[in-house]
N, CA, C and O atoms as a Maestro MAE file, in Angstrom:
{
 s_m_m2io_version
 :::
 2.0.0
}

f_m_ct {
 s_m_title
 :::
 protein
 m_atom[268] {
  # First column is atom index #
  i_m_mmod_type
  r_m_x_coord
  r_m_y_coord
  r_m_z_coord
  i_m_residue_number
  s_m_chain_name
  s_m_pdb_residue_name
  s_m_pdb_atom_name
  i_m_atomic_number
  :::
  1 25 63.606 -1.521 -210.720 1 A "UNK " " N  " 7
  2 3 64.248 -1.899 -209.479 1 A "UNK " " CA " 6
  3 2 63.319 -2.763 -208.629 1 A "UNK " " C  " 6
  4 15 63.774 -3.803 -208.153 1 A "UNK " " O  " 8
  5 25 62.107 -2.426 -208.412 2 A "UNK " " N  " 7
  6 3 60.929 -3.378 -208.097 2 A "UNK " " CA " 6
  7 2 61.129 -4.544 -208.615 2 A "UNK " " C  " 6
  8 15 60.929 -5.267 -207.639 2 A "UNK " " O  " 8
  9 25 61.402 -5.273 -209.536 3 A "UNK " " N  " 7
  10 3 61.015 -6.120 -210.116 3 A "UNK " " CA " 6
  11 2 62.407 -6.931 -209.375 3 A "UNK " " C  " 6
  12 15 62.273 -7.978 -208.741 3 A "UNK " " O  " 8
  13 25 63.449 -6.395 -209.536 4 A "UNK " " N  " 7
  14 3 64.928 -6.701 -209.188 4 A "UNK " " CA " 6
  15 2 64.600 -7.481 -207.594 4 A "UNK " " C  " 6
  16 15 64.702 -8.654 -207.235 4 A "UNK " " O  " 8
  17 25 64.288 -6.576 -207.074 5 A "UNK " " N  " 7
  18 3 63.907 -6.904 -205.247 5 A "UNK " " CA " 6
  19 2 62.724 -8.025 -205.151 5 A "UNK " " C  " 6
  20 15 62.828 -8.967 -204.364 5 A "UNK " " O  " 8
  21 25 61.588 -7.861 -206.006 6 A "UNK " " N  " 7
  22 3 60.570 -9.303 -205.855 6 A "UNK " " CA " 6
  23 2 61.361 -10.818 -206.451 6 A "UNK " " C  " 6
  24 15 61.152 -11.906 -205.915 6 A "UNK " " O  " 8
  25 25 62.151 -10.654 -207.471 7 A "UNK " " N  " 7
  26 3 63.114 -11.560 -207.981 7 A "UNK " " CA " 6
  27 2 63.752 -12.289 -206.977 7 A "UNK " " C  " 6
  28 15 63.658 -13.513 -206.891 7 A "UNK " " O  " 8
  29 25 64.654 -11.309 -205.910 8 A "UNK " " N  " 7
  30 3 65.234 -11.516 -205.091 8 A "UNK " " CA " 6
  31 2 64.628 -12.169 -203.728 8 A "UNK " " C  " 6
  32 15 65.409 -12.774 -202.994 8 A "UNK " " O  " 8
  33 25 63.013 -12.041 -203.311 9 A "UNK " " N  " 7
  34 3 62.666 -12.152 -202.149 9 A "UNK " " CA " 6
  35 2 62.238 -13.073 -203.088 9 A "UNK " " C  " 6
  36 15 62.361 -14.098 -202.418 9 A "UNK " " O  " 8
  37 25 61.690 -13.552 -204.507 10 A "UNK " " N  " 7
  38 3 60.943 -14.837 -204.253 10 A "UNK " " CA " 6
  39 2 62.031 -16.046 -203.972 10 A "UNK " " C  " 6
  40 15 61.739 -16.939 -203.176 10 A "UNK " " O  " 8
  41 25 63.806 -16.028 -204.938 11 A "UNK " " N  " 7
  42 3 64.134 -16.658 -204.296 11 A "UNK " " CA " 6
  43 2 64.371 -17.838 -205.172 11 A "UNK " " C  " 6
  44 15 64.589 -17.491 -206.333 11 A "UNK " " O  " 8
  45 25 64.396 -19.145 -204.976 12 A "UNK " " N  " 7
  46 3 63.939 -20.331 -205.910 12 A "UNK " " CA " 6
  47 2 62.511 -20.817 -205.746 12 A "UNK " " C  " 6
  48 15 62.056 -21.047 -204.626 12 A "UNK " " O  " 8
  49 25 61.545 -21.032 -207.256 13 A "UNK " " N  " 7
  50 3 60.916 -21.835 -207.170 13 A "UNK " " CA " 6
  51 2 60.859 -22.125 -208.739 13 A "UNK " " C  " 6
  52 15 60.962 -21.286 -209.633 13 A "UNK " " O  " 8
  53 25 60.598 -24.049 -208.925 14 A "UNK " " N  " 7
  54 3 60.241 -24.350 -209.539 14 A "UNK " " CA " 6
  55 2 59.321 -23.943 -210.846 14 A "UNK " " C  " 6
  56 15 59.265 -24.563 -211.908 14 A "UNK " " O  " 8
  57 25 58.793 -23.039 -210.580 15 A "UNK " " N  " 7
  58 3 57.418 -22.063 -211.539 15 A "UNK " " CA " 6
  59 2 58.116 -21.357 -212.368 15 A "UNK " " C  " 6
  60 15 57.870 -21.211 -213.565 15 A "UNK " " O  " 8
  61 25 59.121 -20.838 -211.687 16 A "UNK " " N  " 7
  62 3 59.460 -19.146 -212.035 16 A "UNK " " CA " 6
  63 2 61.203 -19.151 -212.408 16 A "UNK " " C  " 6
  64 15 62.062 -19.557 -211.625 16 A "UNK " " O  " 8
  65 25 61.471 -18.584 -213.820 17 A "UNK " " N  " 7
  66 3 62.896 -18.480 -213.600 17 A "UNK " " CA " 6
  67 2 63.455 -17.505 -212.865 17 A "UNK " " C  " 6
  68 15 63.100 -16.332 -212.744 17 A "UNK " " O  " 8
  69 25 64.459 -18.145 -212.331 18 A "UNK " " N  " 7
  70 3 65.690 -17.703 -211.464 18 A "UNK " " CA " 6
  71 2 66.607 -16.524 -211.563 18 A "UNK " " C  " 6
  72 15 67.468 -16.600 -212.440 18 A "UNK " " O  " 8
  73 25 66.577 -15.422 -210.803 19 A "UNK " " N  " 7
  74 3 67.492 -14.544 -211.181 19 A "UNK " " CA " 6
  75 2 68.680 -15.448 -210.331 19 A "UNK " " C  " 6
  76 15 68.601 -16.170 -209.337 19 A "UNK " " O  " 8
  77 25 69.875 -15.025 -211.265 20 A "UNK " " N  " 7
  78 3 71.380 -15.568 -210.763 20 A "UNK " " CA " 6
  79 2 71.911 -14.795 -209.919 20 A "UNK " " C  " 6
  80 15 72.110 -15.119 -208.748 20 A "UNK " " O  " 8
  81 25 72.187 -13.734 -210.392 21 A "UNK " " N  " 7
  82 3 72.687 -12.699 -210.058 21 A "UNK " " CA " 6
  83 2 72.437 -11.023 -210.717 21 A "UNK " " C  " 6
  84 15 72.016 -10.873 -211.864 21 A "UNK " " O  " 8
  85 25 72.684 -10.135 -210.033 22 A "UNK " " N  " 7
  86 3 72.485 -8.941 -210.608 22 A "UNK " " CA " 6
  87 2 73.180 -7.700 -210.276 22 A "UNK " " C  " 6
  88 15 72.983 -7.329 -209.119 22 A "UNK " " O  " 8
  89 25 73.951 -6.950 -210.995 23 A "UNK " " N  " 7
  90 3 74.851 -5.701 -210.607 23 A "UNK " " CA " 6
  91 2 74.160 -4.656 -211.234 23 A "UNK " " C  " 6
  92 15 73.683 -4.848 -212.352 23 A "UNK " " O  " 8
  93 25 74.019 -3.392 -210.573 24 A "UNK " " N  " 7
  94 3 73.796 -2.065 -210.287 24 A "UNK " " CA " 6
  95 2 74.481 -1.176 -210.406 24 A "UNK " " C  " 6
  96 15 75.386 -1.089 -209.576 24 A "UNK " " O  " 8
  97 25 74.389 -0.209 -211.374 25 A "UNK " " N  " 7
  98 3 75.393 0.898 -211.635 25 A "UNK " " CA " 6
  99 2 74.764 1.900 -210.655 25 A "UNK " " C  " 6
  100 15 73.611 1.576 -210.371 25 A "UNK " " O  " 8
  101 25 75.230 3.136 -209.999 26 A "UNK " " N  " 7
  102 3 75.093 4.334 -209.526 26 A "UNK " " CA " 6
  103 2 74.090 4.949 -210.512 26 A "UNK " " C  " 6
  104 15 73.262 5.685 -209.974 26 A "UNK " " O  " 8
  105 25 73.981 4.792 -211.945 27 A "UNK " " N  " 7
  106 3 73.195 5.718 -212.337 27 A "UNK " " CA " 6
  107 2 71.957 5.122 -212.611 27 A "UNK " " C  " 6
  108 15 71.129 5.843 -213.168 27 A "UNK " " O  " 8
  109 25 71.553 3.637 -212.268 28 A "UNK " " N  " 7
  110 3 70.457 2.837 -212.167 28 A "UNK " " CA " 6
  111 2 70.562 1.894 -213.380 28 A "UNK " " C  " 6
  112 15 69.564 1.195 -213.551 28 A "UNK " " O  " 8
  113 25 71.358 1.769 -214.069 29 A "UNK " " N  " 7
  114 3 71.053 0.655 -214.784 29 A "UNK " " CA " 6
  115 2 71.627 -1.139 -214.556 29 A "UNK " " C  " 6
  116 15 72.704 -1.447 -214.047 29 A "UNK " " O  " 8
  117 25 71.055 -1.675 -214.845 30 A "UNK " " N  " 7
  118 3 71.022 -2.828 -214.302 30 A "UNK " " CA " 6
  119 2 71.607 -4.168 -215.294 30 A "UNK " " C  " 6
  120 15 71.208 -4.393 -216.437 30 A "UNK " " O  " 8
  121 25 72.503 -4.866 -214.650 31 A "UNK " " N  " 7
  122 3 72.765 -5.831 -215.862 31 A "UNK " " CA " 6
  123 2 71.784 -7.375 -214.340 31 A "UNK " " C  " 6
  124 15 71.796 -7.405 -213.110 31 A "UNK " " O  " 8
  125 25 71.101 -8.364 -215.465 32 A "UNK " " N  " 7
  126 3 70.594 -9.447 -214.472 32 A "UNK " " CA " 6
  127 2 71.003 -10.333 -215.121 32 A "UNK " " C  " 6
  128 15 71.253 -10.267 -216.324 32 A "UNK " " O  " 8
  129 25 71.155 -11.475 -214.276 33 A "UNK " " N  " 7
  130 3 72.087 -12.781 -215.137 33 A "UNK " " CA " 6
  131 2 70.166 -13.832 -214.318 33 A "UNK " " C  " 6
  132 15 69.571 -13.852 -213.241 33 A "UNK " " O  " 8
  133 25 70.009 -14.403 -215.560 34 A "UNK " " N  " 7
  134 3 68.967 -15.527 -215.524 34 A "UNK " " CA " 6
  135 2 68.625 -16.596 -215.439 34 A "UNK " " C  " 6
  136 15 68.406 -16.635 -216.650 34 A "UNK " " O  " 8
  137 25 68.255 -17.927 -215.002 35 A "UNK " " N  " 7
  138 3 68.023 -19.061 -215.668 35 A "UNK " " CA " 6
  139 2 68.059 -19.492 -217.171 35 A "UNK " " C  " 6
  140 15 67.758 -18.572 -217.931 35 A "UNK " " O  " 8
  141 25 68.226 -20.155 -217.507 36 A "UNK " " N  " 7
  142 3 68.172 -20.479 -219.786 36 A "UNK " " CA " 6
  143 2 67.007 -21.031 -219.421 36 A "UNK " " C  " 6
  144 15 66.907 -21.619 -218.344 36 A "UNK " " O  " 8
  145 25 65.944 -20.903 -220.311 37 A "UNK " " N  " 7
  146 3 64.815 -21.560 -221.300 37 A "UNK " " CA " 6
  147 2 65.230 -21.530 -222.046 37 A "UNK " " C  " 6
  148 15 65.692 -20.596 -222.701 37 A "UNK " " O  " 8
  149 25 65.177 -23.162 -222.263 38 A "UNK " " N  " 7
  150 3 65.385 -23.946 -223.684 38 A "UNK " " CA " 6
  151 2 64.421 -23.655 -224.567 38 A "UNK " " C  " 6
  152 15 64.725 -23.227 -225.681 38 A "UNK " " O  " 8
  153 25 63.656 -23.768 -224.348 39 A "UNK " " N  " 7
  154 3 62.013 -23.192 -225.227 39 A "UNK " " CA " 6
  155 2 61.562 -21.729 -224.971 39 A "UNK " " C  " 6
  156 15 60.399 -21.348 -224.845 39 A "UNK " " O  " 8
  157 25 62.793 -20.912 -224.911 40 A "UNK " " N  " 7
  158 3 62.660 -19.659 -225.108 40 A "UNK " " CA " 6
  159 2 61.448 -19.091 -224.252 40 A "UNK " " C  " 6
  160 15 60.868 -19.958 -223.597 40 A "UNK " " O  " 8
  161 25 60.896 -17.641 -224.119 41 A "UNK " " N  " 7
  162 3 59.929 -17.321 -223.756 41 A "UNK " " CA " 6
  163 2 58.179 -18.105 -223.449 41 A "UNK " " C  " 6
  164 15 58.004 -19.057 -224.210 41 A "UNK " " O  " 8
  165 25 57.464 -17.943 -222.887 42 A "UNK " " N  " 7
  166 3 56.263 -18.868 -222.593 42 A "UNK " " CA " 6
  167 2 55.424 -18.046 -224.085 42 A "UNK " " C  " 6
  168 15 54.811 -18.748 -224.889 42 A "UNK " " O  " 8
  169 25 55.517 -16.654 -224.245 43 A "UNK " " N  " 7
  170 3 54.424 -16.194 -225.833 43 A "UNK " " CA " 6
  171 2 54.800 -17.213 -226.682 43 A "UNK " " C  " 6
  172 15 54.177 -18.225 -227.001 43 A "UNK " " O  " 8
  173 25 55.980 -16.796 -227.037 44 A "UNK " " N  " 7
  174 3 56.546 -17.648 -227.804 44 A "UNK " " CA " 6
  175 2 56.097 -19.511 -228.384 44 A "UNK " " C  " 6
  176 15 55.596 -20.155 -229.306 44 A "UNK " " O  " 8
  177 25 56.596 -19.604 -227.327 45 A "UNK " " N  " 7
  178 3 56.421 -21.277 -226.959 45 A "UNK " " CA " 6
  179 2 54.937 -21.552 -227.138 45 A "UNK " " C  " 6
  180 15 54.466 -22.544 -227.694 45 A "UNK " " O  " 8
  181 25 54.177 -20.422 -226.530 46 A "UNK " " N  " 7
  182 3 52.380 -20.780 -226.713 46 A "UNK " " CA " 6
  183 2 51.736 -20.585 -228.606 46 A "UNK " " C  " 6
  184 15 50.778 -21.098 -229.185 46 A "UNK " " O  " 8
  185 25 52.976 -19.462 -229.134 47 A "UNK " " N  " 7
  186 3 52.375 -19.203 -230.595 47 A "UNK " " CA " 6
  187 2 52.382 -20.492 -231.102 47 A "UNK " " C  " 6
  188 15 51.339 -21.003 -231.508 47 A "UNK " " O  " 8
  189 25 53.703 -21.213 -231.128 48 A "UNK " " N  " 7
  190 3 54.018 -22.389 -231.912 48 A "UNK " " CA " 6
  191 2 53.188 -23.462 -231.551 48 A "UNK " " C  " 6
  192 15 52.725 -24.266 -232.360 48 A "UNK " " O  " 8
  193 25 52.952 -23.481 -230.060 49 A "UNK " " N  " 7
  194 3 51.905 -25.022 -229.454 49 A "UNK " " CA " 6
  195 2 50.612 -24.798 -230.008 49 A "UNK " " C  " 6
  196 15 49.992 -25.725 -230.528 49 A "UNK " " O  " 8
  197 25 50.049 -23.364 -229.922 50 A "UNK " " N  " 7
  198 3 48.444 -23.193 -230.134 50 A "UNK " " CA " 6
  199 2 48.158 -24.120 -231.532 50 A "UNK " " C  " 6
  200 15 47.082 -24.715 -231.592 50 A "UNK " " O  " 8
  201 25 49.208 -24.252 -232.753 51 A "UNK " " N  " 7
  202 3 48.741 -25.073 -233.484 51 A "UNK " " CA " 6
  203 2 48.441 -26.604 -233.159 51 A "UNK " " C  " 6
  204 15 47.450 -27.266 -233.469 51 A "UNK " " O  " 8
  205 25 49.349 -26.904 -232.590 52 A "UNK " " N  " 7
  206 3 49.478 -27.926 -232.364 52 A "UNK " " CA " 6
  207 2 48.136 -28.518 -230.574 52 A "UNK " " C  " 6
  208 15 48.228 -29.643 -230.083 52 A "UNK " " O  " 8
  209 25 47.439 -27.775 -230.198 53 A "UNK " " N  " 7
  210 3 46.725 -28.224 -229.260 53 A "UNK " " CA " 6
  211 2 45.672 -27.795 -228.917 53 A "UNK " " C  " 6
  212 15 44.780 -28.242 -228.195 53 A "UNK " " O  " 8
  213 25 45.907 -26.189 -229.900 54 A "UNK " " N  " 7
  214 3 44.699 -25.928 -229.813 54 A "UNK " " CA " 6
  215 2 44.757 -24.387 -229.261 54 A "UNK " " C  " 6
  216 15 45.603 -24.298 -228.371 54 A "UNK " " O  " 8
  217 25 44.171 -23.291 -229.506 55 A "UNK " " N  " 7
  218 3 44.074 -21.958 -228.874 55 A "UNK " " CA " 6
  219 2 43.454 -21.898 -227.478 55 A "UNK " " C  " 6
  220 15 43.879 -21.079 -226.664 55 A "UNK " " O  " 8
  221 25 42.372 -22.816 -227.149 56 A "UNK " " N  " 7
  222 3 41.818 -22.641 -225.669 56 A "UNK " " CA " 6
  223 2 42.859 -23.822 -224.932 56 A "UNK " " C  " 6
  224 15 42.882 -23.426 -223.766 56 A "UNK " " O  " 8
  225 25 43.463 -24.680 -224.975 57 A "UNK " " N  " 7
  226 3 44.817 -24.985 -224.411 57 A "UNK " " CA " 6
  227 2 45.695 -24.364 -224.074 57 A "UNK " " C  " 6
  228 15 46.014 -24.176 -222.901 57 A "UNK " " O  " 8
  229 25 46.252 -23.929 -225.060 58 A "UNK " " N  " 7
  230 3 47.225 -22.716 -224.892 58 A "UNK " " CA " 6
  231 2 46.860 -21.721 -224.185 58 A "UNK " " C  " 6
  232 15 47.748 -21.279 -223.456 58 A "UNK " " O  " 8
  233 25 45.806 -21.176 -224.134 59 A "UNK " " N  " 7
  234 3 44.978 -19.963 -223.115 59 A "UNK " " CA " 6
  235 2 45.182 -20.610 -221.526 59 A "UNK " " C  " 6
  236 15 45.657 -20.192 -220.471 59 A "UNK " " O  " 8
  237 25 44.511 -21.930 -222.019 60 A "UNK " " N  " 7
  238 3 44.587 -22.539 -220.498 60 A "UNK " " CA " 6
  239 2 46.021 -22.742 -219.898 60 A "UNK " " C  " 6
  240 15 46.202 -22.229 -218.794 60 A "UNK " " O  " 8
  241 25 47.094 -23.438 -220.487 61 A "UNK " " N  " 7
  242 3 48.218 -22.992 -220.434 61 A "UNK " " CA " 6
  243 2 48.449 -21.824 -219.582 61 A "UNK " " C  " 6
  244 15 48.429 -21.859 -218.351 61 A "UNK " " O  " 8
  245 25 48.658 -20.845 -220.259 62 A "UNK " " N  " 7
  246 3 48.994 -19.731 -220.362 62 A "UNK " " CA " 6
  247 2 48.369 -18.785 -218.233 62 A "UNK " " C  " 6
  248 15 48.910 -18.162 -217.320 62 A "UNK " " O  " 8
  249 25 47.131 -19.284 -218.555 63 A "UNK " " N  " 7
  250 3 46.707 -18.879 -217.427 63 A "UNK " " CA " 6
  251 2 47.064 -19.690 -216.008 63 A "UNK " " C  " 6
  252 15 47.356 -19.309 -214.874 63 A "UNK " " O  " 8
  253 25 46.967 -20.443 -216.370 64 A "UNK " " N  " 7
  254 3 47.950 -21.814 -215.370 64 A "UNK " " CA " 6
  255 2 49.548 -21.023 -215.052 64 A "UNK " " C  " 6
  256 15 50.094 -20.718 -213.991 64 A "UNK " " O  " 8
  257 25 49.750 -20.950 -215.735 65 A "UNK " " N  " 7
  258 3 51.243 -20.592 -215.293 65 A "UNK " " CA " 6
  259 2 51.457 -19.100 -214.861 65 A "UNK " " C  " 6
  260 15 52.457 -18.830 -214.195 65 A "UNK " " O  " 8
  261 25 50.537 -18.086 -215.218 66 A "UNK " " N  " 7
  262 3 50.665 -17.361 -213.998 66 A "UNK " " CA " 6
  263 2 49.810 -17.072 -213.039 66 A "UNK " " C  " 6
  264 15 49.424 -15.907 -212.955 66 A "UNK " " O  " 8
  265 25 49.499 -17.712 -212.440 67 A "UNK " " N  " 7
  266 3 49.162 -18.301 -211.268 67 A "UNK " " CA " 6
  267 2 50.454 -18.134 -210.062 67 A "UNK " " C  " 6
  268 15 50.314 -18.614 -208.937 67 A "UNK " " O  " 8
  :::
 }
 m_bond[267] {
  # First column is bond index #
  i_m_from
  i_m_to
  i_m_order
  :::
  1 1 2 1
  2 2 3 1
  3 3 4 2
  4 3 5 1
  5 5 6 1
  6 6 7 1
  7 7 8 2
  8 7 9 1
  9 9 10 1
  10 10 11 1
  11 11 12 2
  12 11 13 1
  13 13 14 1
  14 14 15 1
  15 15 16 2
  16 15 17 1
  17 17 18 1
  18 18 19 1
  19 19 20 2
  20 19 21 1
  21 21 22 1
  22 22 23 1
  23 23 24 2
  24 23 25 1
  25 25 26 1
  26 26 27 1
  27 27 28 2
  28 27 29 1
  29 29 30 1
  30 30 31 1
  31 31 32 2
  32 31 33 1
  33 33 34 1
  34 34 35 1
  35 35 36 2
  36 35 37 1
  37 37 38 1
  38 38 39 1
  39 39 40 2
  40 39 41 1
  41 41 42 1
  42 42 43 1
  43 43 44 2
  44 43 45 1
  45 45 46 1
  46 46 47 1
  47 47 48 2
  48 47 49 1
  49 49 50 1
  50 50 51 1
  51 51 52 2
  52 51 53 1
  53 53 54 1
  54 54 55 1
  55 55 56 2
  56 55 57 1
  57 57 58 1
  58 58 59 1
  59 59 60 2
  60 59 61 1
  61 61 62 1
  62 62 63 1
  63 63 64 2
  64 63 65 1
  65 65 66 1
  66 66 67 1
  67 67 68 2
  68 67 69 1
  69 69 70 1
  70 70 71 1
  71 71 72 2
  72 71 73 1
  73 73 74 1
  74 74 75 1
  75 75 76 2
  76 75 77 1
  77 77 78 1
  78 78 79 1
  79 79 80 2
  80 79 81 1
  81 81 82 1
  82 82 83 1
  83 83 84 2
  84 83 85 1
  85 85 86 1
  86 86 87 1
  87 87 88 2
  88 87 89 1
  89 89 90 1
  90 90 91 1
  91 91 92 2
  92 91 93 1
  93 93 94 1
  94 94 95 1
  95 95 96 2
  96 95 97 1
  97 97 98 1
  98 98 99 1
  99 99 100 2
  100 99 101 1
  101 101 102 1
  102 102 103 1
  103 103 104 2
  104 103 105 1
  105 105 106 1
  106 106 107 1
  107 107 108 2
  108 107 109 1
  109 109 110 1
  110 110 111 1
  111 111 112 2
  112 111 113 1
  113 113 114 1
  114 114 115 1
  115 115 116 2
  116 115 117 1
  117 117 118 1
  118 118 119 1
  119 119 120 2
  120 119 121 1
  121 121 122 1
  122 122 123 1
  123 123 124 2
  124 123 125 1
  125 125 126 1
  126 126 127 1
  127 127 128 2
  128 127 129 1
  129 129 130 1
  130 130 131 1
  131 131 132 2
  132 131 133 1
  133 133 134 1
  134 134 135 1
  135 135 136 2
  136 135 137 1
  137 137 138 1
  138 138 139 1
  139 139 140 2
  140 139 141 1
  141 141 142 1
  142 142 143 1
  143 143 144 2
  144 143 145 1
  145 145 146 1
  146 146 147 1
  147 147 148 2
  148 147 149 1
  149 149 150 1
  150 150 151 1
  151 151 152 2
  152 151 153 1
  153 153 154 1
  154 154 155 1
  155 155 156 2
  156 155 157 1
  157 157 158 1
  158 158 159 1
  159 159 160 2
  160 159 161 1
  161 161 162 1
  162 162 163 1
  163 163 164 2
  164 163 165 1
  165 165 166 1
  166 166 167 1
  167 167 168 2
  168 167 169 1
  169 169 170 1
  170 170 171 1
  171 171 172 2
  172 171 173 1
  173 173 174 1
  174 174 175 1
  175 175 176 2
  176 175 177 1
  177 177 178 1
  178 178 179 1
  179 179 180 2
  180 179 181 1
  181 181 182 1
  182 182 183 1
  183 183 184 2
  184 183 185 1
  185 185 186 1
  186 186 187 1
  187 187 188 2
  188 187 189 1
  189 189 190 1
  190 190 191 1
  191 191 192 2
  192 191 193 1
  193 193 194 1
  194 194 195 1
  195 195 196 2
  196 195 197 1
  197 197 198 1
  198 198 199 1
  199 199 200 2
  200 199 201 1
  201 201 202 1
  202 202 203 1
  203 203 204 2
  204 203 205 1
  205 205 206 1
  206 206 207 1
  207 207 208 2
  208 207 209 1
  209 209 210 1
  210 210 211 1
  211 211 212 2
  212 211 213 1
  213 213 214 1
  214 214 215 1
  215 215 216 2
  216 215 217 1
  217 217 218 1
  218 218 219 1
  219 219 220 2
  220 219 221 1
  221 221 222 1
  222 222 223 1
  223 223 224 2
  224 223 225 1
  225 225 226 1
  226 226 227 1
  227 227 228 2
  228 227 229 1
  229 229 230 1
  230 230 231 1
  231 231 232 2
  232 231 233 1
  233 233 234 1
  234 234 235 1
  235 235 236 2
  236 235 237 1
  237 237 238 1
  238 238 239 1
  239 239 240 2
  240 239 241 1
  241 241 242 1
  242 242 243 1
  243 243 244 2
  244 243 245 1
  245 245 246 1
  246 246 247 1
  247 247 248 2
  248 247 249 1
  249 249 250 1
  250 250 251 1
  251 251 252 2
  252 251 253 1
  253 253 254 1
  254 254 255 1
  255 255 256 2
  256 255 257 1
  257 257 258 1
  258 258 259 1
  259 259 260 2
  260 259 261 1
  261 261 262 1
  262 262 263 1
  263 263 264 2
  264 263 265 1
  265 265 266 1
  266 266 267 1
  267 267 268 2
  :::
 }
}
């Protein structure tokens, strides 16, 4: 539920995908509607690049963006 409410106060930015929307059952479970990544998850996306640029790129990457 934390996570639901920081989602909500950050809001839009550029960095970070977007919660759309989100409904709440009484007994706490949660359905959240998201932004699409086209390139799927950032692990993901970093397994496949690290070949391609390099493992301390991708680290650097990686740390860059959460920020």
């Amino acid at each position: 539920m934390r996570e639901i409410i920081l989602m909500r106060d950050i809001g839009y930015h550029p960095c970070i995908v977007s919660m759309l929307a989100c409904v709440t059952r009484p007994s706490g479970d949660a359905c959240i509607v998201m932004d699409y990544c086209a390139h799927g998850d950032l692990k993901t996306y970093l397994m496949h690049t690290s070949d391609e640029y390099g493992w301390s790129v991708s680290k650097d990457l990686s740390c860059e963006c959460s920020r």
